[in-house]
C-alpha positions as CSV (number, residue, x, y, z in Angstrom):
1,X,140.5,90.8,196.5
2,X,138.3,89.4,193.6
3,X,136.9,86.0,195.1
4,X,136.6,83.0,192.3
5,X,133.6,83.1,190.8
6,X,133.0,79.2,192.0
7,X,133.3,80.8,195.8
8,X,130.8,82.9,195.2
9,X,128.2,80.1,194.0
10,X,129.2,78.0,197.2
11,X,128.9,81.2,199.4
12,X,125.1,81.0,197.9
13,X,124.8,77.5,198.2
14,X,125.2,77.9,201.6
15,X,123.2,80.8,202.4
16,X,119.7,78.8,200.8
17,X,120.6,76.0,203.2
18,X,120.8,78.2,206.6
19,X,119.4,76.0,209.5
20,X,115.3,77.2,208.5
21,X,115.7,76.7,205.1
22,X,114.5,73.5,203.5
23,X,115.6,71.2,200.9
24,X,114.2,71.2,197.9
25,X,114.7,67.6,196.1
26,X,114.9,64.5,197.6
27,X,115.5,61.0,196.3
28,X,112.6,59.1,196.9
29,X,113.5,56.6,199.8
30,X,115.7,59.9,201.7
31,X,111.8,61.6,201.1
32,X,109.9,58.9,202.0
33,X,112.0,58.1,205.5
34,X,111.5,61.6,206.3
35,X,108.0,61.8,205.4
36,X,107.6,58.7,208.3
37,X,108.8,61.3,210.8
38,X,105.2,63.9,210.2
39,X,103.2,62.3,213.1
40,X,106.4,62.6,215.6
41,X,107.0,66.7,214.1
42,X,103.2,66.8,214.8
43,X,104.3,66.0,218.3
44,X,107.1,68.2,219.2
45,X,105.1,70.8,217.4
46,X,102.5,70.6,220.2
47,X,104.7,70.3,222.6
48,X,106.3,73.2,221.9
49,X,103.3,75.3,221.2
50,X,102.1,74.5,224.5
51,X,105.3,75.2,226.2
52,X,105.4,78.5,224.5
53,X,101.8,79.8,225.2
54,X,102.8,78.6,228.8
55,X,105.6,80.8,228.7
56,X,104.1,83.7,228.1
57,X,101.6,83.5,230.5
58,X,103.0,82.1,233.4
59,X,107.0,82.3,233.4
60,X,108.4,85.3,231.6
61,X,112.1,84.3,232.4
62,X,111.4,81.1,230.9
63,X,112.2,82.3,227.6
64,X,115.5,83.4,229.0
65,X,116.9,80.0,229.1
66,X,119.9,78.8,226.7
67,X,119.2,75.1,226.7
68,X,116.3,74.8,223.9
69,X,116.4,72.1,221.7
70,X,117.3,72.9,218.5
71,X,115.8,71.4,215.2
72,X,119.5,69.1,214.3
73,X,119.3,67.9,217.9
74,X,115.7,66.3,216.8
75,X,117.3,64.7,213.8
76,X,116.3,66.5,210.7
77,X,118.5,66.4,207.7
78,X,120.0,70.1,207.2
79,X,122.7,70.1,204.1
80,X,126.2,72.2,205.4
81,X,128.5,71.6,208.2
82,X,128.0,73.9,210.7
83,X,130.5,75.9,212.7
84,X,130.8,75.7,216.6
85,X,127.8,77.8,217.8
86,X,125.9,77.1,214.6
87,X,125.3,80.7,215.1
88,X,125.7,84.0,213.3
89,X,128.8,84.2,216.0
90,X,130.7,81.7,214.3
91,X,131.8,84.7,212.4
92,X,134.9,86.0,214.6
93,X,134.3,89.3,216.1
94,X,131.0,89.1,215.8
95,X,128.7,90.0,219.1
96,X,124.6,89.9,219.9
97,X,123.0,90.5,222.5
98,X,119.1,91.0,223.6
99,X,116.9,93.1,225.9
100,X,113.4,91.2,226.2
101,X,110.3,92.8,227.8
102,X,107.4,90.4,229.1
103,X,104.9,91.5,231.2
104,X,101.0,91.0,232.0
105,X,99.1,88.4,230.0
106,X,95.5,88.5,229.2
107,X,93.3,91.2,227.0
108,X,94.9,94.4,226.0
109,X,94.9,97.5,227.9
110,X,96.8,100.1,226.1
111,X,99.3,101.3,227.9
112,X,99.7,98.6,230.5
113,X,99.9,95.6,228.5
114,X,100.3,93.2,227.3
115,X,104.0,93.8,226.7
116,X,105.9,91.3,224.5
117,X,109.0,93.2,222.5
118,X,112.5,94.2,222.6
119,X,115.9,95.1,221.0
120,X,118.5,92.6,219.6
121,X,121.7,93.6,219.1
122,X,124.5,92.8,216.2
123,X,127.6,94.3,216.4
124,X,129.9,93.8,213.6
125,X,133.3,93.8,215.6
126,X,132.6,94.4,218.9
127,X,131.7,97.4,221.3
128,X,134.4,99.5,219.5
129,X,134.9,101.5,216.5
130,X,134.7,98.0,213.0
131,X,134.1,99.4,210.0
132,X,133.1,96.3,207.4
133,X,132.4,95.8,203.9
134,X,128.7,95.9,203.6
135,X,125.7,96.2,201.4
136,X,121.9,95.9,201.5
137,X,119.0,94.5,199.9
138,X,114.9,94.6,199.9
139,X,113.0,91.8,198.3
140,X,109.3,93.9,198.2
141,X,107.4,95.5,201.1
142,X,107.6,98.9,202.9
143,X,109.8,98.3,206.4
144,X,111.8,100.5,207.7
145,X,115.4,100.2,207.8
146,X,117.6,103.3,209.0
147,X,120.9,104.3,207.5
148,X,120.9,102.3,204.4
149,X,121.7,105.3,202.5
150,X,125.1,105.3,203.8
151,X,125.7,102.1,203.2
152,X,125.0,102.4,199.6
153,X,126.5,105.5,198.8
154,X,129.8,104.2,201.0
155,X,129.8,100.5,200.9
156,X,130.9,100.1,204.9
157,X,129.0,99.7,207.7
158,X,130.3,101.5,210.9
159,X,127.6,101.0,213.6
160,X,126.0,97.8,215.5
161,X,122.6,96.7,213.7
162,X,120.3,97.0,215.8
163,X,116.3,95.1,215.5
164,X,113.3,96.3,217.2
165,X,109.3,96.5,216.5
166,X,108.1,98.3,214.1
167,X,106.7,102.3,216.3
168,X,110.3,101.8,218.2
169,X,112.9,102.4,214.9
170,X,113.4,106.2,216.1
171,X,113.9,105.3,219.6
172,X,116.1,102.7,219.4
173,X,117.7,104.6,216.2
174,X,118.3,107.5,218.7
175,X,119.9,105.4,222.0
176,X,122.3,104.0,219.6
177,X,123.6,107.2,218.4
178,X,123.6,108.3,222.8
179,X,125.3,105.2,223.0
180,X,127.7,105.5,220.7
181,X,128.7,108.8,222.2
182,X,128.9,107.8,225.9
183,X,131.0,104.6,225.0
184,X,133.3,106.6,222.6
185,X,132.8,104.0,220.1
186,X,134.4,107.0,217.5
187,X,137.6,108.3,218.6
188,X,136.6,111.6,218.1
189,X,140.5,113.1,219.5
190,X,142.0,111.1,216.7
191,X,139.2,112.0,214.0
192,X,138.5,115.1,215.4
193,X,134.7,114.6,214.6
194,X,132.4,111.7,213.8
195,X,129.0,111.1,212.6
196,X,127.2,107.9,212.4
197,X,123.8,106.7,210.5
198,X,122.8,103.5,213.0
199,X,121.3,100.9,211.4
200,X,118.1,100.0,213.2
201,X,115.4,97.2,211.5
202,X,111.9,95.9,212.2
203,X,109.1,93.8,212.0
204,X,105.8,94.7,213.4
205,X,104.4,92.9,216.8
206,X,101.0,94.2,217.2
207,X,98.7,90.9,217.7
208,X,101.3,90.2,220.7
209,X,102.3,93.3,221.9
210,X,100.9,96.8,223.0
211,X,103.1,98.4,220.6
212,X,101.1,101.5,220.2
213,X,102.2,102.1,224.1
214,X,105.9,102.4,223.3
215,X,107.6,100.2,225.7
216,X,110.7,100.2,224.2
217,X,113.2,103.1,226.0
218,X,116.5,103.9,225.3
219,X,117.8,102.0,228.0
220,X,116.5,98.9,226.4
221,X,118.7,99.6,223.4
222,X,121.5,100.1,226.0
223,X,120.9,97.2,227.2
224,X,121.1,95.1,224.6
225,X,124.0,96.7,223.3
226,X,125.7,96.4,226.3
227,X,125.0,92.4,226.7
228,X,126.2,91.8,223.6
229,X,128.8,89.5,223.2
230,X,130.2,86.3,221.1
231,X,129.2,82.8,221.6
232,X,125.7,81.1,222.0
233,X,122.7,83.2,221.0
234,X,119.7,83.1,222.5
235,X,116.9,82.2,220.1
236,X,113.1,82.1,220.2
237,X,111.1,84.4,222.5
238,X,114.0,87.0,223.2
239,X,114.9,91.0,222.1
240,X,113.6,91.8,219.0
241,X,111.8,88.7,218.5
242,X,109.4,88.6,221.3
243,X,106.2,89.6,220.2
244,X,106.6,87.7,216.5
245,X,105.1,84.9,214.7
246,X,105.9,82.9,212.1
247,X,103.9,80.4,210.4
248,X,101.2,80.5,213.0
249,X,103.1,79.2,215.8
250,X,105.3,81.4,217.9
251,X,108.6,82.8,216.2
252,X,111.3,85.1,216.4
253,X,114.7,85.0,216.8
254,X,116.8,82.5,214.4
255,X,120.8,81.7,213.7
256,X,123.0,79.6,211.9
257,X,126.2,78.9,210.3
258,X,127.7,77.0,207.9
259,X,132.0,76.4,206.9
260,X,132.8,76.0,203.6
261,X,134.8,73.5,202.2
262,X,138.2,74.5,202.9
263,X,139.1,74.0,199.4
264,X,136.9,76.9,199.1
265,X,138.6,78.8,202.1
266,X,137.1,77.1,205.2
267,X,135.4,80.3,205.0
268,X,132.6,80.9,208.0
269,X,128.7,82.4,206.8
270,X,126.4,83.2,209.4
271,X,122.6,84.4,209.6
272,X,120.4,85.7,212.0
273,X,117.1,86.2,211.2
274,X,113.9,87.6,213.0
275,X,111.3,86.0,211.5
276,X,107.8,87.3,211.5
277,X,105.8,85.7,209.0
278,X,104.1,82.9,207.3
279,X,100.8,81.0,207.2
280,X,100.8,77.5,208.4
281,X,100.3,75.6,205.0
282,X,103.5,76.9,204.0
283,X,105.8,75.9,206.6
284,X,108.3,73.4,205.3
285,X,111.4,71.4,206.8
286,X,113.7,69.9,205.0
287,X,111.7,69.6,201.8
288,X,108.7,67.9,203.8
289,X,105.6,70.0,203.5
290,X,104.8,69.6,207.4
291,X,102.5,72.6,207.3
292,X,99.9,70.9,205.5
293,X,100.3,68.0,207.7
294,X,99.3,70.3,211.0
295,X,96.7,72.3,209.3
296,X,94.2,70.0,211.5
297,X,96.7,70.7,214.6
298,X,95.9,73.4,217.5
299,X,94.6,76.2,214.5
300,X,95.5,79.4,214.6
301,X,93.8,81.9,216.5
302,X,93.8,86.0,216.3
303,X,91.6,88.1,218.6
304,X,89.0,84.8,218.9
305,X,88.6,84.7,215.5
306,X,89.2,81.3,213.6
307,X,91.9,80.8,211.7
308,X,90.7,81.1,208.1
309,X,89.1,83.8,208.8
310,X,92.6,86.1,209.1
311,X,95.2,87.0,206.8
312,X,97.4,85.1,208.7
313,X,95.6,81.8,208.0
314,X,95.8,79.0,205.8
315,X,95.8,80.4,202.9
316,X,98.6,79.2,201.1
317,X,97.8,82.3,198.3
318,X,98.3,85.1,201.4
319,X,101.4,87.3,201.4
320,X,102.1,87.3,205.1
321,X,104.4,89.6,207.2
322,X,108.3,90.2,207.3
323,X,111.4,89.0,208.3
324,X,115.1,90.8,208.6
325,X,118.0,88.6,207.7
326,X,121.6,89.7,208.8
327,X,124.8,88.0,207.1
328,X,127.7,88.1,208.1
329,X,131.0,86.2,206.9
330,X,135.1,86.5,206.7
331,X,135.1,85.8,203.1
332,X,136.9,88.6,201.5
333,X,134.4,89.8,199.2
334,X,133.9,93.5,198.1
335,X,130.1,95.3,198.9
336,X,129.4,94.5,195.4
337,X,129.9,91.2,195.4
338,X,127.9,91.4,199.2
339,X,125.2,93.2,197.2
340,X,124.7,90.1,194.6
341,X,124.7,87.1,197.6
342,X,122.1,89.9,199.5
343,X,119.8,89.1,196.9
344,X,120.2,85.6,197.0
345,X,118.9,85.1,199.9
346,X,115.2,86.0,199.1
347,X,115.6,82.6,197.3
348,X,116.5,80.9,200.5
349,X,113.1,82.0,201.9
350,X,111.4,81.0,198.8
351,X,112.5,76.9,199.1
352,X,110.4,77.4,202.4
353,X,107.7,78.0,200.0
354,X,106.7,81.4,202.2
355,X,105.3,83.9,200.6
356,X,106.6,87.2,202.5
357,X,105.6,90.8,202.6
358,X,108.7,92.3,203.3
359,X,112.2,91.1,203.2
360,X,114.9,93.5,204.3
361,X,118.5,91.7,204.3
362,X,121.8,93.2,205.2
363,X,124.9,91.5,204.3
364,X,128.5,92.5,206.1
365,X,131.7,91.1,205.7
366,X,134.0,90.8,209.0
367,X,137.5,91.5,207.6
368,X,137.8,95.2,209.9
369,X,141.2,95.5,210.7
370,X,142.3,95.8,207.3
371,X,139.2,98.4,206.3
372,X,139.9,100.1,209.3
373,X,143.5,100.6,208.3
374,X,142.3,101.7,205.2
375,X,139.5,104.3,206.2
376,X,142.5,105.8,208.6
377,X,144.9,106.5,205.9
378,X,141.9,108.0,203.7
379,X,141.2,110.0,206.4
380,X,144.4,111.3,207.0
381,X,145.3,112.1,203.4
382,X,142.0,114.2,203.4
C-alpha cells in the first residue's frame, strides 16, 4: 500500500521530535520561560552525574532499576503525543530486552576489569519466526553493522537486532545465529532449510570498559534475547549501553514514541537509540543550548586529563563518536519508502546540534503477519 505522501511528512515530523531531540524555534516568551529553567537543569544535571558515577562504583544493580525519572516527568516541552510506554514498545509486537555486565571499578587491568558493556536486544515480532519490511541507512563513519546486505538486496528483516560494543559484533553475531537454531525460531520441517544474516550493531566503549578483554559471551546474547519482552524499557546504564557516553555525561540507552494524529492513521513510531557521542557544548534540550550553560559544571574528565585537552571536549568544532538508532512503526509503508524516513533521521540528530561520527539507522515496519503470509506463498511457489 502506497502511503499519502502528507503521511509520510508527518511520519518525519515525528521522527525529528523523538524524546532527545530538541526543538528548533521558539517564540520568544515560550524561549525565554524555558531559558529560566538553566540553573534548575544545571541541578538535576549534577545530581544525576553524581548518582551515576556513584552507581558505577558502588551499586552495580543500581542501574537495574525501572523507576528513573524521565526528562517529561521534569517538565520540558517535548512536541508529539506519546504512546503508553513512550517507548520503542509502543509498536505492537515489539520486544527488548538487556544483558548488563558491571564489575570492579578503579584503574584498568586488562583482563579483569573494569567491565562496563553488554547486549540489547530488539526483536521485531517476538521470539518467533517476523519477517518485516525493512531498510537501512549510514549518515558517515565506519561501524559495523552485520547483515545489511540482505536487507538491501531483500527489503525484509527476519532476525532480532541485536546491539553490542564494538570487538563483540562476531560474538554476539554468532550466539544469535546458535540461538536461533536452539529456539527453532525458523521452522526448518516446514521450509525444509533456513538461513539467516543477524543483524548485530555497535558503538565503541573503550574509556569505560575493558573491551579489549572480551567480556561479552554468547550467553550474554542469550540472555538478552531471552529477557526480551514488550512493555517498559530499561534506559540508561543497561545492555548495550553500559560503557557509553554521550555529551560528556553518562549515556546509553534511549526510547520513545510518538502517535500520530489519527486523521493520519493513529499510527505508532518508535525509537531506540544507543547513544555514544557528543561534546558538552553541543548538548541541547528543547531548543535551549544547556550545554553551554554547564560548560563551567563538573568538566569532563578522560584518563586524568582535562577536558579540553580530549577529543571528547568542548569543542563544539569536534566530530565525536556514534550512535545506532532503531525505528520501528505499524504504518504500512514499503522498504523504500522505510529507506527515505531512514535518512531523515540524521536530521533529527542534527537539531541537537551534535556533530556525530557515525550514524547507523535501521528502520522496520511491524506489519508481519501479512509479509509472513506472503514470504510462505513465495516460498511455496518456488
Amino acid at each position: 500500500m502506497i502511503v499519502r505522501l502528507q503521511q509520510m511528512l508527518l511520519m518525519n515530523k515525528v521522527i525529528s521530535h523523538i524524546e532527545m531531540s530538541s526543538k528548533s524555534k521558539f517564540n520568544s516568551m515560550r524561549y525565554s520561560s524555558v531559558f529560566l529553567k538553566i540553573t534548575s537543569v544545571k541541578k538535576i544535571f549534577m545530581h544525576h552525574h553524581f548518582l551515576l558515577k556513584f552507581s558505577l562504583a558502588a551499586f552495580p544493580l543500581f542501574s537495574m532499576a525501572q523507576d528513573k525519572t524521565r526528562a517529561r516527568d521534569l517538565g520540558i516541552p517535548f512536541e508529539g503525543t506519546p504512546g503508553k510506554w513512550n517507548a520503542i514498545t509502543d509498536v505492537a509486537g515489539v520486544e527488548v530486552g538487556h544483558r548488563t555486565l558491571i564489575e570492579g571499578s578503579g584503574p584498568l587491568v586488562k583482563g579483569k576489569g573494569p567491565v562496563r558493556t553488554g547486549v540489547t536486544a530488539i526483536l521485531p515480532g517476538g521470539k518467533k519466526f517476523t519477517p518485516v519490511f525493512a531498510n537501512w541507512h549510514m549518515l558517515n563513519g565506519n561501524g559495523d553493522m552485520t547483515g545489511t546486505h540482505w536487507i538491501t538486496e531483500s527489503g525484509f528483516l527476519e532476525t532480532p537486532i541485536l546491539i553490542t560494543n564494538t570487538s563483540s559484533v562476531g560474538t554476539v553475531r554468532d550466539a544469535a545465529q546458535e540461538w536461533m537454531d536452539k529456539h527453532h525460531y525458523y521452522n526448518a520441517d516446514e521450509d525444509g532449510f533456513w538461513y539467516s544474516y543477524p543483524l548485530v550493531a555497535e558503538t565503541w566503549d573503550g574509556i569505560l570498559n575493558d573491551i579489549n578483554s572480551f567480556h561479552v559471551k554468547k550467553e550474554d546474547a542469550w540472555a538478552a534475547l531471552d529477557s526480551a519482552a514488550s512493555g517498559p524499557v530499561m534506559e540508561g546504564n543497561a545492555g548495550g549501553g553500559t560503557g557509553m557516553i554521550c555529551h560528556g555525561f553518562k549515556g546509553g540507552i534511549g526510547t520513545a514514541s510518538r502517535v500520530v494524529d489519527k486523521k493520519y492513521g493513529g499510527y505508532t513510531i518508535g525509537v531506540l537509540v544507543q547513544a555514544n557521542y557528543g561534546s558538552r557544548s553541543q548538548l541541547t534540550i528543547a531548543g535551549v543550548p544547556v550545554g553551554k550553560e554547564l560548560l563551567d559544571t563538573l568538566p569532563l574528565q578522560i584518563k586524568s586529563q582535562a577536558s579540553t585537552k580530549v577529543k571528547m571536549g568542548n569543542d563544539i568544532n569536534n566530530e565525536t563518536g556514534s550512535i545506532i538508532v532503531i525505528v520501528a512503526t505499524d504504518a504500512p509503508l514499503l522498504p523504500h519508502q522505510l529507506k527515505r524516513i531512514a535518512q531523515r533521521v540524521s536530521l533529527g540528530i542534527g537539531k541537537w546540534a551534535a556533530l556525530v561520527a557515525m550514524v547507523p539507522v535501521i528502520f522496520f515496519l511491524h506489519f508481519p503477519r501479512r509479509i509472513k503470509m506472503h514470504l510462505t506463498e513465495t516460498r511455496k511457489k518456488l
